[in-house]
FISEDO-233818 format. One record per residue: residue in one letter; x, y, z of N, C-alpha, C in turn. Coordinates in pm, whole numbers, padded with zeros to 5 digits, always signed. Atoms other than C-alpha are relative to their C-alpha. Layout:
<atoms>
AXYZXYZXYZ ...
</atoms>
This chain:
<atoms>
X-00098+00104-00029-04085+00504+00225+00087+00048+00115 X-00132-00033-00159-03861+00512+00556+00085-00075+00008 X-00085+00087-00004-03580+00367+00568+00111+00040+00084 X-00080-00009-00103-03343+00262+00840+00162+00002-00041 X-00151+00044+00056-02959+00279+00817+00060+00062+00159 X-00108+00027-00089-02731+00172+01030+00185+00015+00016 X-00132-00021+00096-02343+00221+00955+00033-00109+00076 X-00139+00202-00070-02113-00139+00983+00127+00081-00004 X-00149+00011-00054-01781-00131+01125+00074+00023-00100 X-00072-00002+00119-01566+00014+00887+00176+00027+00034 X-00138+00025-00039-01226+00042+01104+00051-00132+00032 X-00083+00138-00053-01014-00262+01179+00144+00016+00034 X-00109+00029-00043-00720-00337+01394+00086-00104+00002 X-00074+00138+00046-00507-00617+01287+00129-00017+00056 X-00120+00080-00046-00237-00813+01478+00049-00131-00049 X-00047+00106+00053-00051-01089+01347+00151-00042+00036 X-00141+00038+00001+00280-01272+01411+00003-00155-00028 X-00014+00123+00086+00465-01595+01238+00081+00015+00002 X-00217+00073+00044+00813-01725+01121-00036-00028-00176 X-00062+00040+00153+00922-01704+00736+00110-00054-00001 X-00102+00049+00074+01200-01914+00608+00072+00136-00036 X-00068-00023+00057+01313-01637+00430+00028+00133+00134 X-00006-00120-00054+01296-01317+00706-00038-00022+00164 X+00002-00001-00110+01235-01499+01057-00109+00019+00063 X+00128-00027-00048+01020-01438+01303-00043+00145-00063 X+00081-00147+00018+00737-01156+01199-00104+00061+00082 X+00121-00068-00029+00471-00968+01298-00013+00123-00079 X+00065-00066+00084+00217-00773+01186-00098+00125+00092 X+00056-00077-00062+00044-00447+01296-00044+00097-00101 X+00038-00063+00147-00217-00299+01071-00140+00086+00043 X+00114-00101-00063-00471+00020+01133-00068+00021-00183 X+00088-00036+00152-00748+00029+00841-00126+00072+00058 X+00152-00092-00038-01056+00317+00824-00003+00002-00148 X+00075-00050+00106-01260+00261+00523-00071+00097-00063 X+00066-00070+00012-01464+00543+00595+00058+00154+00045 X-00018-00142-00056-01222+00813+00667+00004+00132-00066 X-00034-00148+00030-01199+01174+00632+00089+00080+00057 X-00133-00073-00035-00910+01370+00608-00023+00126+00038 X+00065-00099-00055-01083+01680+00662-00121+00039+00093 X+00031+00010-00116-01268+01579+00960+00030+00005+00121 X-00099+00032-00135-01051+01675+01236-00078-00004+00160 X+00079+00073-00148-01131+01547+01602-00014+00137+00106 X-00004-00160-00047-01270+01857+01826+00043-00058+00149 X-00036+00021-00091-01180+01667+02155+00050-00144+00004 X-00114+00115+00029-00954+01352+02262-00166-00156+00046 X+00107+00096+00058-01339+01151+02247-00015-00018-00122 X-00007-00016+00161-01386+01248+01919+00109-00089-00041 X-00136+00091+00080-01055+01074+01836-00013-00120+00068 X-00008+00184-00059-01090+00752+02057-00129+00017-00058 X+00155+00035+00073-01481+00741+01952-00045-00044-00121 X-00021+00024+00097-01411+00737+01611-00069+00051-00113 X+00117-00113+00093-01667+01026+01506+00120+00053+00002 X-00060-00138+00078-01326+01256+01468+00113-00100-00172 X-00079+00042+00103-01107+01183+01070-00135-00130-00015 X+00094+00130+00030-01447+00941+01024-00089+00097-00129 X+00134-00065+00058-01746+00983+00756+00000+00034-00168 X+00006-00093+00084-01592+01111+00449+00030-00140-00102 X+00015+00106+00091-01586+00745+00259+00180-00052-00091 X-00117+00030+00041-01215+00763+00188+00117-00119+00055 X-00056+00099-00074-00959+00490+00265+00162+00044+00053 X-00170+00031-00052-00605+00465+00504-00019-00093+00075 X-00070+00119-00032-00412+00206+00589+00137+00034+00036 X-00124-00031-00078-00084+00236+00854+00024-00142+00017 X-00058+00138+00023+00082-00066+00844+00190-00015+00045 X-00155+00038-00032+00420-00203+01065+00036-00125-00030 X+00015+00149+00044+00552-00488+00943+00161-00103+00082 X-00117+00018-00050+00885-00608+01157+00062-00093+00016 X-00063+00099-00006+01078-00900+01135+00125-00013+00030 X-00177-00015-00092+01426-01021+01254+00080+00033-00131 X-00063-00096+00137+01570-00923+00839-00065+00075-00018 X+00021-00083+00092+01349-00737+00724-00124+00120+00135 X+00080-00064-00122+01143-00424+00905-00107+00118-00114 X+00068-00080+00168+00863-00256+00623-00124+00099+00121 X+00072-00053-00010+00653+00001+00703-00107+00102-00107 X+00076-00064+00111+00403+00175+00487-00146+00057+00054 X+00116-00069+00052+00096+00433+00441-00077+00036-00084 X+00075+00019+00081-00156+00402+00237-00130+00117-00003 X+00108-00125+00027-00438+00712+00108-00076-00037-00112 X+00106+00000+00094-00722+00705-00119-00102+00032+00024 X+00089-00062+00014-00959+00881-00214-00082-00029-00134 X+00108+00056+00130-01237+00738-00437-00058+00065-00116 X+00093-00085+00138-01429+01019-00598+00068+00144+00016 X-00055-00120+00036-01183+01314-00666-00065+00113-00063 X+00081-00071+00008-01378+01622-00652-00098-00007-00026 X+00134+00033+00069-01693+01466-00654-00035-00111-00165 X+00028+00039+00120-01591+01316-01001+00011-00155+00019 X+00017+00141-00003-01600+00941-01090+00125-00066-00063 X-00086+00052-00035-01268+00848-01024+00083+00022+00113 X-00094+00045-00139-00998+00770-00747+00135+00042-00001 X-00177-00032+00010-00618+00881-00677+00020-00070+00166 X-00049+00070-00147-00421+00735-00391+00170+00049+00025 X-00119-00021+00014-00094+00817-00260+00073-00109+00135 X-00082+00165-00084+00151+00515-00077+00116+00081+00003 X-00131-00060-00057+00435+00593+00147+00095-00142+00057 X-00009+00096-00032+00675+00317+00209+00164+00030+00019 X-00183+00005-00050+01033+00238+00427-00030-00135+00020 X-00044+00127-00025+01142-00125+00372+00174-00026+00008 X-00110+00018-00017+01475-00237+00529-00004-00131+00014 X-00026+00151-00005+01582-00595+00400+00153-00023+00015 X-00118+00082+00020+01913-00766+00549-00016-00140-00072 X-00038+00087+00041+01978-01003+00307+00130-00142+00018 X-00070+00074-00026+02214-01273+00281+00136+00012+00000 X-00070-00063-00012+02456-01069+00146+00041+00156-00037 X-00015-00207-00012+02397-00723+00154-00139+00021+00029 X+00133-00093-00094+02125-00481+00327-00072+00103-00172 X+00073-00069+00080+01870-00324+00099-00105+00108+00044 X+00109-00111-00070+01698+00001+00216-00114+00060-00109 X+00109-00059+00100+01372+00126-00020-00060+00101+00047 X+00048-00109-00058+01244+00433+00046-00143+00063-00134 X+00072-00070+00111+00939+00536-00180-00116+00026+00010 X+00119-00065+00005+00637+00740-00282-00117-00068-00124 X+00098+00096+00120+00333+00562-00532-00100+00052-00024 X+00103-00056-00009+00106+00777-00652-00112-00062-00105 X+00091+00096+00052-00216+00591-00823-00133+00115-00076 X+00081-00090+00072-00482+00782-01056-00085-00149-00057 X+00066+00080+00037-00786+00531-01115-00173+00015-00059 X+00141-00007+00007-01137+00465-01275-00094-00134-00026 X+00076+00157+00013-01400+00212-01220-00090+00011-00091 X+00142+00041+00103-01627+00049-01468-00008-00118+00066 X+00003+00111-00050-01767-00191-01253-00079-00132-00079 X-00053+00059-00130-01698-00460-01179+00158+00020-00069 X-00172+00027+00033-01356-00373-01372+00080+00114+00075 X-00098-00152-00101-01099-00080-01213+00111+00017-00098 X-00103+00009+00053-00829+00054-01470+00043+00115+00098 X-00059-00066-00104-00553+00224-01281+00145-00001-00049 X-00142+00016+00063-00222+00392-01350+00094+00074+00118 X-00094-00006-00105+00073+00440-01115+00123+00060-00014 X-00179+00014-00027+00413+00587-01054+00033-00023+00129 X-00053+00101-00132+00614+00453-00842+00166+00078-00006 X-00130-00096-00009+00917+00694-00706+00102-00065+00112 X-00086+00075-00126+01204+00462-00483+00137+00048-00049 X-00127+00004+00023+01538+00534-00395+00028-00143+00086 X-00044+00130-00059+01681+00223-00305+00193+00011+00018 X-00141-00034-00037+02028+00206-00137+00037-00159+00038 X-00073+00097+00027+02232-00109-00174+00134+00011+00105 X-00091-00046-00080+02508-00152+00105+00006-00154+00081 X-00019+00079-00063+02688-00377+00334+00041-00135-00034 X+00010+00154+00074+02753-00646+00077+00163-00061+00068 X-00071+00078-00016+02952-00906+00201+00160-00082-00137 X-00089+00095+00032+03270-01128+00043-00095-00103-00083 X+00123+00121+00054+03117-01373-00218-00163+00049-00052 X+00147-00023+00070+02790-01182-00304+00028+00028-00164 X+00024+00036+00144+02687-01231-00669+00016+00160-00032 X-00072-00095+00056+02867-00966-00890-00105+00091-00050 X+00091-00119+00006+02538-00771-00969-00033+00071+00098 X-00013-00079-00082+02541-00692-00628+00077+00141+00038 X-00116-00044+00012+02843-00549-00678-00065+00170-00123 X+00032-00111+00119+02736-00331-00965-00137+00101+00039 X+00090-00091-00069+02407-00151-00764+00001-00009+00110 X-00009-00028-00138+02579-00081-00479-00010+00140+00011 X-00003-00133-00037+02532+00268-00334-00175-00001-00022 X+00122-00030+00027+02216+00455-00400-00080+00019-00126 X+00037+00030+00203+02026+00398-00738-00193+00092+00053 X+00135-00044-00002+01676+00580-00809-00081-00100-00136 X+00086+00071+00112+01367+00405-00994-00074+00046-00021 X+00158-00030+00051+01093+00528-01176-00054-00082-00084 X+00044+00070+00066+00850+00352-01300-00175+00028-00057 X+00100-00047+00032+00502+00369-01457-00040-00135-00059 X+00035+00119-00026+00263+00089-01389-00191+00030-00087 X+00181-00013-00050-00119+00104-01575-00059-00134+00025 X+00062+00232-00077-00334-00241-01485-00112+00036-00025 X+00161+00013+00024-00720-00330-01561+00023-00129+00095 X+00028+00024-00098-00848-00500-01286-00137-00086+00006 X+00097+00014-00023-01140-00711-01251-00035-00040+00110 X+00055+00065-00146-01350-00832-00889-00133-00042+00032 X+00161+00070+00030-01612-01059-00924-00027-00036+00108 X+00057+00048-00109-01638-01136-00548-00139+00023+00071 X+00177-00041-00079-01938-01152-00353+00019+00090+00141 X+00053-00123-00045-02055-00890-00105+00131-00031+00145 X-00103+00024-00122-01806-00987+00171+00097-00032-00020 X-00135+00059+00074-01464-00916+00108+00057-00019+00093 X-00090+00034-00109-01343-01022+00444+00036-00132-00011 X+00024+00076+00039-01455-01340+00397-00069-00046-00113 X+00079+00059+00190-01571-01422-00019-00013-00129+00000 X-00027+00128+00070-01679-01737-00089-00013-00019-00058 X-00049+00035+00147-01713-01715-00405+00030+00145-00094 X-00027-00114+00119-01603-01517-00768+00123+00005-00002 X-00144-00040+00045-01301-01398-00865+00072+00116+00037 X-00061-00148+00074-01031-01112-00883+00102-00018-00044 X-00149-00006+00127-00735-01073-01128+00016+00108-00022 X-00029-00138+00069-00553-00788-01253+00138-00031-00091 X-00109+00027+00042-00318-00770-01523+00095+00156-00007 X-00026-00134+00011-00082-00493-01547+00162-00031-00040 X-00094+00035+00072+00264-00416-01708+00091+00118+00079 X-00084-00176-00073+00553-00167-01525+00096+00008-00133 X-00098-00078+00117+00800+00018-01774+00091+00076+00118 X-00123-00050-00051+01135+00135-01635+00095+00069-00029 X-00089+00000+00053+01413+00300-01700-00104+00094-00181 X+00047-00054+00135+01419+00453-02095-00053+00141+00020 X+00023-00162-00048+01238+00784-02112-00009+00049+00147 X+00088+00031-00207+01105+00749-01735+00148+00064+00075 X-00096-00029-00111+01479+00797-01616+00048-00067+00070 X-00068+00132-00069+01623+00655-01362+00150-00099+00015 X-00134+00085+00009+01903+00407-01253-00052-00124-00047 X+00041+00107+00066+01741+00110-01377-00155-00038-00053 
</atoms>
């Protein structure tokens, strides 16, 4: 038997811009490598535009700017599917969101680390989720809970979820099947935390 293989496009560069009601004009600027490797480093500055260097090793990142006239989010995204060879996934998410609100500024600063395993077509998956969030700038007239998490508050939380994805072979475009996930966060209580 011989068989041919080809590799498909597994980076994408994504631009986007729009107007929300709630945050103004936006845009969007988004770097995805399905197939990267973190321990592939680039031996010359081809290698890195070419896309043979950080390629190959089946792992996923995602760099993501997100900037609007309130709000300005940025985030990094890691995963790694088969953790030492074994048959599950961990991921780790890096994220700075700065929302001016209506009446007060909300800064988030946090780390999300993800520990998962598939039974396909289902995915269970469990999460913490580490933010300091800083509360500030509140105006005259903002609603009195504002008032009460102002300054800097920390959250922990602990998120697990089952997952199912019944889509068909093209998740750019699916036209048909499903996906759902249900999942429950816990806060606060043993976990810690300001709320």
């Amino acid at each position: 038997v011989v068989l041919e293989v080809k590799e498909g496009q597994t980076g994408t560069i994504r631009f986007a811009a729009g107007y929300s009601s709630s945050f103004g004009v936006t845009g969007l600027l988004e770097f995805t490598q399905r197939n990267f490797d973190i321990a592939d480093l680039p031996t010359s500055m081809d290698d890195l535009l070419g896309g043979t260097g950080f390629a190959g090793g089946g792992q996923f990142l995602r760099l993501r700017v997100a900037p609007s006239a309130r709000r300005q989010s940025y985030t990094a995204d890691f995963r790694e599917p088969y953790v030492f060879g074994y048959e599950f996934g961990a991921g780790i998410s890096a994220l700075k969101v700065t929302t001016n609100l209506r009446s007060w500024t909300e800064e988030r600063n946090g780390l999300v680390f993800s520990v998962d395993k598939r039974f396909d077509p289902f995915l269970a998956r469990l999460k913490l989720d580490m933010s300091e969030i800083n509360i500030g700038k509140i105006s005259v007239g903002a609603p009195a809970d504002a008032y009460h998490v102002e300054g800097q508050n920390f959250l922990l939380s602990l998120t697990p979820s089952i997952g199912y994805d019944g889509r068909d072979i093209d998740l750019f475009f699916p036209v048909n099947g499903v996906m759902t996930q249900l999942s429950y966060e816990m806060a606060g209580g043993p976990l810690g935390g300001d709320w």
